[in-house]
C-alpha positions as CSV (number, residue, x, y, z in Angstrom):
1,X,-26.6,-16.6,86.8
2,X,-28.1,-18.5,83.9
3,X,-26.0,-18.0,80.7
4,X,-28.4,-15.5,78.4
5,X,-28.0,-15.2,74.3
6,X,-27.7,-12.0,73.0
7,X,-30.1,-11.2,70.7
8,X,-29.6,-11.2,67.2
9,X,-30.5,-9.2,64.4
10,X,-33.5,-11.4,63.1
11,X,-34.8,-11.9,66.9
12,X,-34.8,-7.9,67.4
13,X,-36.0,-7.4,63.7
14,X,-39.0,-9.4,64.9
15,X,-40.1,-7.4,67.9
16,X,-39.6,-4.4,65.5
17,X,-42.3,-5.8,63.4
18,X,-44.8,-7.0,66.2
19,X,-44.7,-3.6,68.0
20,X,-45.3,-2.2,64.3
21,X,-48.6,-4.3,64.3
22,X,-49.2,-3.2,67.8
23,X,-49.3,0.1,67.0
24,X,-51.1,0.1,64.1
25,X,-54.1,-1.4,66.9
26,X,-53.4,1.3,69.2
27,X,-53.3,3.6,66.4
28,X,-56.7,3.1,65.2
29,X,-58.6,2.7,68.9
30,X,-56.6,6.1,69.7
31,X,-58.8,7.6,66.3
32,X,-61.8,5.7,67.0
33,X,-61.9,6.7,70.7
34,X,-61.1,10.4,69.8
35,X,-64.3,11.4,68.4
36,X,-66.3,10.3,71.1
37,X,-67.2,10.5,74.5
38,X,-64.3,8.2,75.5
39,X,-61.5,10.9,75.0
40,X,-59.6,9.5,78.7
41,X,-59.4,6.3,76.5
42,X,-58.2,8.0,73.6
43,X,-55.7,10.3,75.7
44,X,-54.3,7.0,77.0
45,X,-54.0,5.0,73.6
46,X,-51.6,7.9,72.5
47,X,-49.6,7.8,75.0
48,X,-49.4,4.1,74.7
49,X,-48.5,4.5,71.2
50,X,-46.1,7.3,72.2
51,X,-44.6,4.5,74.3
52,X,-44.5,2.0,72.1
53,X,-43.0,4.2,69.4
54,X,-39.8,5.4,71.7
55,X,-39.5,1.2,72.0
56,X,-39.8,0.5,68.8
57,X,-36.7,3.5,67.9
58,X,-34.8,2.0,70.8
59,X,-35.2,-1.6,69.6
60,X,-33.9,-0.4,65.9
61,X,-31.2,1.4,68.0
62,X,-30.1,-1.9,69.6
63,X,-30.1,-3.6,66.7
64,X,-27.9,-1.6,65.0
65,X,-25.7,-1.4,67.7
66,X,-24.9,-5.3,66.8
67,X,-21.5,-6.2,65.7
């Protein structure tokens, strides 16, 4: 097995930050959709951002888990 760097503060920092922007996106189609006839498409950009925001706790988790 190929030898694999942990990941270091900065590199999960960044992923905190792009899922961040991510679900600001999400965030905003889940709104827009929700007052419309598209509320399947809304009902499944929350739970995307519901998903995303459980990653985005367990990435902050990880990270401070770092020695």
């Amino acid at each position: 097995m190929a030898d694999v760097a942990i990941p270091s503060a900065a590199t999960l920092s960044a992923l905190t930050a792009q899922i961040d922007e991510v679900l600001a996106r999400v965030g905003e189609g889940a709104e827009a959709s929700d007052r419309t006839p598209t509320e399947n498409l809304a009902a499944a950009l929350y739970d995307a951002e519901r998903a995303l925001r459980s990653a985005r706790r367990a990435l902050v988790r990880a990270e401070r888990s770092l020695p």
